[in-house]
DOKE-126170 format. One record per residue (C-alpha): residue in three letters; x, y, z. Coordinates in nm, 3 decimals. Each point is the difference from the previous one (the first is absolute). Layout:
REM DOKE-126170
ATOM:code:x:y:z
ATOM:Ala:X:Y:Z
...
END
This chain:
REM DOKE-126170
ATOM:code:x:y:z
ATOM:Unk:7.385:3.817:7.877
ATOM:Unk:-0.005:-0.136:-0.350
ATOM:Unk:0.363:0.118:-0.076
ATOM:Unk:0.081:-0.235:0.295
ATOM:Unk:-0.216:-0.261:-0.101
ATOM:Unk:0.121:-0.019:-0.328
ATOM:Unk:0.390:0.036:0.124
ATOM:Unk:-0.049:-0.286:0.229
ATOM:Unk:-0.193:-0.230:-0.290
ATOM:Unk:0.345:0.081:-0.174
ATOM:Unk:0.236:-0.056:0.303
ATOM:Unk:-0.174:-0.344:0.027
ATOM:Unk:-0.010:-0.089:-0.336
ATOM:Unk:0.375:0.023:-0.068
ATOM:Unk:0.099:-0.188:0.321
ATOM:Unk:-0.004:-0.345:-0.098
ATOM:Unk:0.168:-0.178:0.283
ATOM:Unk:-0.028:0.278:0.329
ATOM:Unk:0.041:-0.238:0.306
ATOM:Unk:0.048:0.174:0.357
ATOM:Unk:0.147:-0.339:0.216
ATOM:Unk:0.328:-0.068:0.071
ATOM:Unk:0.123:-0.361:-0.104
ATOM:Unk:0.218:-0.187:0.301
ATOM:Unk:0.333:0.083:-0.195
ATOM:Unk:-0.109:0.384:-0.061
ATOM:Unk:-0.073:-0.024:0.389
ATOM:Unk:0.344:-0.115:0.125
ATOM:Unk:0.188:0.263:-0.205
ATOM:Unk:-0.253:0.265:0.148
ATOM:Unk:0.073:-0.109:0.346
ATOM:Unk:0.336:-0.119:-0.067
ATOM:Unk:0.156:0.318:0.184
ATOM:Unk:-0.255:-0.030:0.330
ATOM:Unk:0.050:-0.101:0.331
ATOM:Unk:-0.294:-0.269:-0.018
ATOM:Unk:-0.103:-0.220:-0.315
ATOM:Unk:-0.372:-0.046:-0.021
ATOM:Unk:-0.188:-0.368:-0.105
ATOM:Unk:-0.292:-0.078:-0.209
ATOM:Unk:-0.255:-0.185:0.107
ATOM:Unk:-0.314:-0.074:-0.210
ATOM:Unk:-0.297:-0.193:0.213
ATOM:Unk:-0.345:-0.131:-0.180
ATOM:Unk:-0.316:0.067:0.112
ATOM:Unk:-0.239:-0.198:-0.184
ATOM:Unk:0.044:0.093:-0.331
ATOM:Unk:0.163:0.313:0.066
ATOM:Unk:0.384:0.047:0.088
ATOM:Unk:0.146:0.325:0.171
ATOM:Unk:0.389:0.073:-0.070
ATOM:Unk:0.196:0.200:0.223
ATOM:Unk:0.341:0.100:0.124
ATOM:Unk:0.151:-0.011:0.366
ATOM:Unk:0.233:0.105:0.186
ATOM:Unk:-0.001:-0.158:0.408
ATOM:Unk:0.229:0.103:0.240
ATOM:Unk:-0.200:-0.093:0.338
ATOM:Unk:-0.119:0.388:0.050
ATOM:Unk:-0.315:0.033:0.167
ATOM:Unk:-0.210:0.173:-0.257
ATOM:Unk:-0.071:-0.064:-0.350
ATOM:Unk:-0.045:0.237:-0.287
ATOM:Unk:-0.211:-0.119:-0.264
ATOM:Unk:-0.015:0.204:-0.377
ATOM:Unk:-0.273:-0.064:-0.231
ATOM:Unk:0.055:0.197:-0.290
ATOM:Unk:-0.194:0.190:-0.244
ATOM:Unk:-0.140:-0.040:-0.364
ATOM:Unk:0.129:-0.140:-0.182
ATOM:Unk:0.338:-0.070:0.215
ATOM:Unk:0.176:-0.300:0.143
ATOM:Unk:0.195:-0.079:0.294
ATOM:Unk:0.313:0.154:-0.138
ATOM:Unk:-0.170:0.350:0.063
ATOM:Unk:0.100:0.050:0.390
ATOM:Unk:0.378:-0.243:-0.103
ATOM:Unk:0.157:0.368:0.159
ATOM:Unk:-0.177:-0.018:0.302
ATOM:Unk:0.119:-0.333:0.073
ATOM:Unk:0.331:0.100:0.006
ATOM:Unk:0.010:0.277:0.238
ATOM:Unk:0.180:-0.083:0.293
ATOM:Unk:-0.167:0.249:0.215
ATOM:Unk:-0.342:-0.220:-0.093
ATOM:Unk:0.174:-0.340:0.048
ATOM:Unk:0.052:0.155:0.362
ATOM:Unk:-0.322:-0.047:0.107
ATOM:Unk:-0.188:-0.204:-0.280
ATOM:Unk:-0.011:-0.354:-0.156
ATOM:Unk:-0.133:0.097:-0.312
ATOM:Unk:-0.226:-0.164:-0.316
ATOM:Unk:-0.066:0.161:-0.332
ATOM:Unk:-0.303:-0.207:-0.157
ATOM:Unk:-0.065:-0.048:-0.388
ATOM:Unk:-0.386:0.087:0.033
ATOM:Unk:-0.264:-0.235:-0.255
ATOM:Unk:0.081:-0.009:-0.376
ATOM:Unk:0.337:0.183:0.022
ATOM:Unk:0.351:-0.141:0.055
ATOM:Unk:0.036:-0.378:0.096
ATOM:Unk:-0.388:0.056:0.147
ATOM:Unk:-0.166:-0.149:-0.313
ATOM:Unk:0.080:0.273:-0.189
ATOM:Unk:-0.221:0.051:-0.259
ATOM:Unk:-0.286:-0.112:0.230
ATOM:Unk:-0.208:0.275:0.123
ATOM:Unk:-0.193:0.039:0.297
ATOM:Unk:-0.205:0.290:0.033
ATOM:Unk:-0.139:-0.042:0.335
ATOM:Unk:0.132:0.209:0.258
ATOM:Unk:-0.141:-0.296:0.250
ATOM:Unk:0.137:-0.308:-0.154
ATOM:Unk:0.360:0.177:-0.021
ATOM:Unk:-0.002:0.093:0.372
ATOM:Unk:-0.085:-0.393:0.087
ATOM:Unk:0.278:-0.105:-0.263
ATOM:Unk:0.277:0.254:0.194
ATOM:Unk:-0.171:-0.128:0.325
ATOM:Unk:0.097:-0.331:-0.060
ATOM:Unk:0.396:0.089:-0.095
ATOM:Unk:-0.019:0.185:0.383
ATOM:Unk:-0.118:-0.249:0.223
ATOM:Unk:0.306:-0.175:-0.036
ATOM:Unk:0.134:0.234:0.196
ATOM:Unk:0.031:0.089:0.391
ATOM:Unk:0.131:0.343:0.057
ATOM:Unk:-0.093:0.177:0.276
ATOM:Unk:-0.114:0.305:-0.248
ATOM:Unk:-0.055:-0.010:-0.365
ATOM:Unk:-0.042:0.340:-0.178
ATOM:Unk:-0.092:-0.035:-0.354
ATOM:Unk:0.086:0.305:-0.270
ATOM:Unk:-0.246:0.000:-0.300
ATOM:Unk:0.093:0.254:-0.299
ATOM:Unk:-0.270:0.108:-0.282
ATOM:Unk:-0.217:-0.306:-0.022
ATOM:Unk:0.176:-0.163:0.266
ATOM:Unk:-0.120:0.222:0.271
ATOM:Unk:-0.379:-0.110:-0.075
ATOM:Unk:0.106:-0.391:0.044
ATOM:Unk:0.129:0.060:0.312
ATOM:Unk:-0.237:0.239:0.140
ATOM:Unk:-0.266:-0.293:-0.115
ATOM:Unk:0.271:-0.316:0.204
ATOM:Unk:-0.039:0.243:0.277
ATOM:Unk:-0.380:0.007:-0.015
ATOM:Unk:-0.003:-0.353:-0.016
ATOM:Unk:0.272:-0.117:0.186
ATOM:Unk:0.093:0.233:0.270
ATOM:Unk:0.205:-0.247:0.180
ATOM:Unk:0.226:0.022:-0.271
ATOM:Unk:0.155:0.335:-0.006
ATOM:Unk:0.071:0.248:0.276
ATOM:Unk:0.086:0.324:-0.199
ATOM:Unk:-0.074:0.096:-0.406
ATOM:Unk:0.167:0.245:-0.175
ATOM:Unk:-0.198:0.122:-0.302
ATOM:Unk:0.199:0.176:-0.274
ATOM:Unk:-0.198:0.163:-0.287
ATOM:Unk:-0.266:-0.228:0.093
ATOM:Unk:-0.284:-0.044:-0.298
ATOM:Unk:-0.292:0.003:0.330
ATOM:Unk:-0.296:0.197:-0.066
ATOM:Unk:-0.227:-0.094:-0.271
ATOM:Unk:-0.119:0.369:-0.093
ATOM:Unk:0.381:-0.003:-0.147
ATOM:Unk:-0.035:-0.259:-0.232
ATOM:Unk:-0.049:0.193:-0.337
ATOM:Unk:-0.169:-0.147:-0.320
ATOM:Unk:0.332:-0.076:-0.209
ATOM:Unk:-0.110:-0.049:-0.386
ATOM:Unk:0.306:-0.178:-0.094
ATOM:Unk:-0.036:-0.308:0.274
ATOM:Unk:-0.272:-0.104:-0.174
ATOM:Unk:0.187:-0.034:-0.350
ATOM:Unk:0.247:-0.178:0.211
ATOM:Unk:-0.257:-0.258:0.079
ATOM:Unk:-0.103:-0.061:-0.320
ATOM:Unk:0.176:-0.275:-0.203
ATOM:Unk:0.176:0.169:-0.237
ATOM:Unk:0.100:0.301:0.281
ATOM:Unk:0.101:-0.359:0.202
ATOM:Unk:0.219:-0.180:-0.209
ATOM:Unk:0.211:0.327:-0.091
ATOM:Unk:0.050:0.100:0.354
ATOM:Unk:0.282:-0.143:0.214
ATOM:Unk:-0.076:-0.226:0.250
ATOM:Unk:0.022:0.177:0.308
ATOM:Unk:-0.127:0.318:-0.074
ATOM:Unk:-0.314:-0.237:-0.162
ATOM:Unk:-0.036:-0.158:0.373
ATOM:Unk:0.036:0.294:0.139
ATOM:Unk:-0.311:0.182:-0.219
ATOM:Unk:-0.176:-0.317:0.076
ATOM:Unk:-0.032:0.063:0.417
ATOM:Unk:-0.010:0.429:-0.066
ATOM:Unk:-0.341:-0.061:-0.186
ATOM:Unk:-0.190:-0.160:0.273
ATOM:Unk:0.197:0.233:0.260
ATOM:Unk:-0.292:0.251:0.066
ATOM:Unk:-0.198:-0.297:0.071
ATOM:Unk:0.201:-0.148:0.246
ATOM:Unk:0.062:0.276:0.188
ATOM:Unk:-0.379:0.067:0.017
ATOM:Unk:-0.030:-0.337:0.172
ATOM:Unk:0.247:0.076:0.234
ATOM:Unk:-0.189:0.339:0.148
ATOM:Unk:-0.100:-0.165:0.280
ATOM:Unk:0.299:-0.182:0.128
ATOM:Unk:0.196:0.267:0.102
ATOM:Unk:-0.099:0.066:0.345
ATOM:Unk:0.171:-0.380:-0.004
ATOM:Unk:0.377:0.190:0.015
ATOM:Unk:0.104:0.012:0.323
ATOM:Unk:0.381:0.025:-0.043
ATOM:Unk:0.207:0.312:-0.058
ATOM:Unk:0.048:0.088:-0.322
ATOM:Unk:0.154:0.280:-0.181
ATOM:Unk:-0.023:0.122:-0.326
ATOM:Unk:0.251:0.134:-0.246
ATOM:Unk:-0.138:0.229:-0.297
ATOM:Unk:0.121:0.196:-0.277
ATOM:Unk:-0.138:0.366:-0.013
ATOM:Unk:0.061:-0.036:-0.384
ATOM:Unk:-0.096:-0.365:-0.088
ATOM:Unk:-0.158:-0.037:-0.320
ATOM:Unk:-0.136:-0.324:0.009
ATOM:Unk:-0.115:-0.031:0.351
ATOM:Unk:-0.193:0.355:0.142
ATOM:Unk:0.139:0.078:0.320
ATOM:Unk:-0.390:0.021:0.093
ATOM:Unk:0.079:-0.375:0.042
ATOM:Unk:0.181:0.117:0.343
ATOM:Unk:-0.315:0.152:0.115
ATOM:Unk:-0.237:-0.254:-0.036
ATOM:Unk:0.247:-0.212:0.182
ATOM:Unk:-0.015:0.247:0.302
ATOM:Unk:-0.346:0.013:-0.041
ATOM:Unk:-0.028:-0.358:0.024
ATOM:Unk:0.258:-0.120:0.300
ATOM:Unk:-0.072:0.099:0.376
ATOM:Unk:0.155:0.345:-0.016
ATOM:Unk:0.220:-0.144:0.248
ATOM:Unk:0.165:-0.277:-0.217
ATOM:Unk:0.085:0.156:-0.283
ATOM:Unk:0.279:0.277:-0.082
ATOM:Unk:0.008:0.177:-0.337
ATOM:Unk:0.332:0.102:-0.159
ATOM:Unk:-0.004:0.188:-0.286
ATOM:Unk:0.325:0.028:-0.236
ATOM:Unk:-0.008:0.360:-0.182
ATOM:Unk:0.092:-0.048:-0.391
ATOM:Unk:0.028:-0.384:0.054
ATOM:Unk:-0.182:-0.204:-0.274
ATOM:Unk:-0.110:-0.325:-0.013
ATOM:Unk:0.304:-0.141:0.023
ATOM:Unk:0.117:0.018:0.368
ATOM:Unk:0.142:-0.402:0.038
ATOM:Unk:0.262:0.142:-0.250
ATOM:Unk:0.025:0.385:0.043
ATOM:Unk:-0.048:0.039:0.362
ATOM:Unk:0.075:-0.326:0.166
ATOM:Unk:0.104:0.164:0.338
ATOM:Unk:-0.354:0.082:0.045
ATOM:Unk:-0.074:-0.341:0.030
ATOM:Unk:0.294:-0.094:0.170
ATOM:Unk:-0.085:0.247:0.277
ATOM:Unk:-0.392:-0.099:0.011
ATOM:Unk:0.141:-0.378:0.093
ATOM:Unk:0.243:0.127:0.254
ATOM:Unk:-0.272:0.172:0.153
ATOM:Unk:-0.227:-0.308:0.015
ATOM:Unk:0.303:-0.188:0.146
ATOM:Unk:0.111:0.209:0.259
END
């Protein structure tokens, strides 16, 4: 543990500039090849504003990807050119608070607050199902929108979800992070993103008794061999949805990494909610 500690410190501390979003001219080469070009759209809410990508194509469901920590939109750009998705999905890939075009460099720690801020981006919309996919971090925010706004999504799909609080580990070197000098040598993002892991166990504690609230299906994708999220995570979400809701897939040898090294499990979970 202090070998990694100390590697990451390192890591951070020679990354001066380590930015994860995609600027609109990056974007249009990375699409430039697909059958659909997505738009950005940033809306404010209050003194908050939420970035993210779109591509609409009058399908009946939406797929919504809130990515992990730190991340950006940019980190599900492959999913949103698969043909076989654009099938049956209009899709959205959201920059989540203090990364991207999101006020980056803003954090917000609260696992509440972020749910109401990606709540707002999705009543704009009217499809007849929305199924949102949450990676790492992202799978507690929207496990918490669909607490708190149930009306709002009609399938999740939680990959290497950080969910149970009995997982959240003491981490020595997050707290050198948040101290001024650990601050102003590391890079932005992964500063934001040590900023909202801190407070994580926390959160998650306050959210114990909303999950009887989930009352949509929802499946969840987990690495047998993820190092930074325990596949006991997976449990605690089957102990925690009706039995009958939720569906546990576990990947044998996959890391943390699935949204990059084994996409086609999430493609399939989405075709499943579809269909």
């Amino acid at each position: 543990m202090i070998r990694l500690g100390a590697l990451l410190i390192l890591t951070l501390s020679l990354s001066s500039c380590i930015d994860f979003s995609m600027d609109p001219s990056e974007m249009q080469e990375e699409f430039s090849e697909a059958s659909f070009q997505p738009e950005s759209t940033t809306i404010e809410v209050y003194s908050n504003h939420m970035h993210y990508v779109h591509i609409l194509n009058n399908r009946p469901n939406l797929v919504v990807f809130v990515h992990g920590s730190p991340g950006s939109w940019s980190a599900f750009a492959d999913f949103m050119k698969s043909d076989t998705l654009l099938q049956y999905f209009d899709m959205i890939s959201v920059d989540r608070p203090g990364y991207g075009l999101s006020d980056r460099g803003r954090p917000e720690p609260g696992l509440e607050r972020q749910a109401y801020l990606l709540a707002q981006v999705l009543k704009a919309f009217h499809h007849q199902r929305i199924v949102l996919v949450g990676h790492s971090l992202g799978g507690p925010v929207i496990a918490r929108l669909a607490m708190d706004y149930p009306e709002l999504t009609q399938g999740l799909v939680l990959v290497a979800p950080s969910i149970d609080p009995e997982q959240e580990k003491y981490e020595w070197y997050r707290t050198w992070i948040d101290s001024k000098v650990g601050g102003w040598l590391t890079p932005t993002d992964f500063w934001v993103s040590n900023e909202e892991i801190l407070p994580l166990r926390q959160e998650l504690e306050e959210m114990l008794p909303l999950w009887d609230r989930i009352s949509v299906p929802t499946i969840v994708i987990q690495g047998t061999k993820d190092m930074l999220v325990p596949k006991e995570n997976a449990e605690f979400a089957r102990r925690m949805i009706n039995d009958s809701l939720v569906d546990i897939r576990y990947l044998e040898g996959a890391n943390h990494f699935i949204p990059w090294g084994q996409p086609n499990a999430i493609e399939e979970a989405l075709l499943d909610l579809a269909q």
